[in-house]
C-alpha positions in Angstrom: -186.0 -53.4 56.3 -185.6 -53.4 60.0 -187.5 -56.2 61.1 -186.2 -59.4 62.9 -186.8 -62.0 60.1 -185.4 -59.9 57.2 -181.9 -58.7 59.1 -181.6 -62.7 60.0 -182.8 -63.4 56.5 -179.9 -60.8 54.8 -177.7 -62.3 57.6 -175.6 -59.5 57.5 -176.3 -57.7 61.0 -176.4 -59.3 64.0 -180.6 -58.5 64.6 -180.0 -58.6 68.9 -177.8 -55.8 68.6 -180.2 -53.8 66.2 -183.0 -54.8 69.2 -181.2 -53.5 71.8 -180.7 -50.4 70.1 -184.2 -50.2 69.2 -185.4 -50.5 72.8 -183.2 -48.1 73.8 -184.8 -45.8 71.2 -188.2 -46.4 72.8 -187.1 -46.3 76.4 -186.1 -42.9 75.6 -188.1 -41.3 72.7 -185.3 -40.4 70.8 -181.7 -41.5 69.3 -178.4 -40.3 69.1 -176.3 -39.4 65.9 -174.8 -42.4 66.0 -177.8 -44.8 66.2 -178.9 -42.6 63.2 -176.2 -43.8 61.2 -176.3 -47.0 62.2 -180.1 -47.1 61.3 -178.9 -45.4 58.1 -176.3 -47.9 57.1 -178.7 -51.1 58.1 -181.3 -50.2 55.9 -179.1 -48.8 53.0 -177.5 -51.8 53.4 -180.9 -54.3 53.1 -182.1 -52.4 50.3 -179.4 -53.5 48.3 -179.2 -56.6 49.2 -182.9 -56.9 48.4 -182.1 -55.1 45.1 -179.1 -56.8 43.6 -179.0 -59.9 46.1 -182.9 -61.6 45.8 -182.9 -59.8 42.6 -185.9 -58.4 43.3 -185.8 -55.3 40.5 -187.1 -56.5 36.9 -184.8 -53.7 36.1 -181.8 -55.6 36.8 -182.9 -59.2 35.7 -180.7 -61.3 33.3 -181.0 -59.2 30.4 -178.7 -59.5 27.1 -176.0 -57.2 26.5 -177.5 -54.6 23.8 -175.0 -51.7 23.4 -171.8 -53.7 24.4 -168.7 -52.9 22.7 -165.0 -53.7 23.6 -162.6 -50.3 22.9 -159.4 -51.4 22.4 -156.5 -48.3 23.6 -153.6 -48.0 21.3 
C-alpha cells in the first residue's frame, strides 16, 4: 500500500513527498505523531481505493438488487 508504483498508480498522494518522509523515518529510527497519521491516512486511503476503486472485493462486484424495496413516507 506504500510503495512507489501503487501511490502513483492510485494517484492520489504525491509518492516524493511520502519518500521523503520515509527517509526521514529511516534516518532516524522512528516517527512522529504526525507521520503516523499521515502513514495512517495513506494506507486507509489505498485500501479503499483498491477495494471500491479496482473493485478488487468479489464481495462488492455488480451484483442484483435482492432485498430492495422503496418506502414511501406519508
Amino acid at each position: 500500500m506504500l510503495s512507489e508504483g501503487y501511490t502513483k498508480r492510485a494517484g492520489i498522494f504525491n509518492y516524493e513527498s511520502l519518500s521523503t518522509m520515509f527517509g526521514k523515518i529511516e534516518k532516524t529510527g522512528t516517527s512522529s505523531e504526525m507521520d503516523n497519521m499521515v502513514l495512517a491516512a495513506v494506507i486507509s486511503t489505498h485500501l479503499l481505493y483498491h477495494q471500491f476503486i479496482e473493485n478488487k472485493n468479489d464481495l462488492f462486484q455488480n451484483l442484483p438488487l435482492k432485498t430492495l424495496s422503496v418506502i414511501e413516507e406519508l
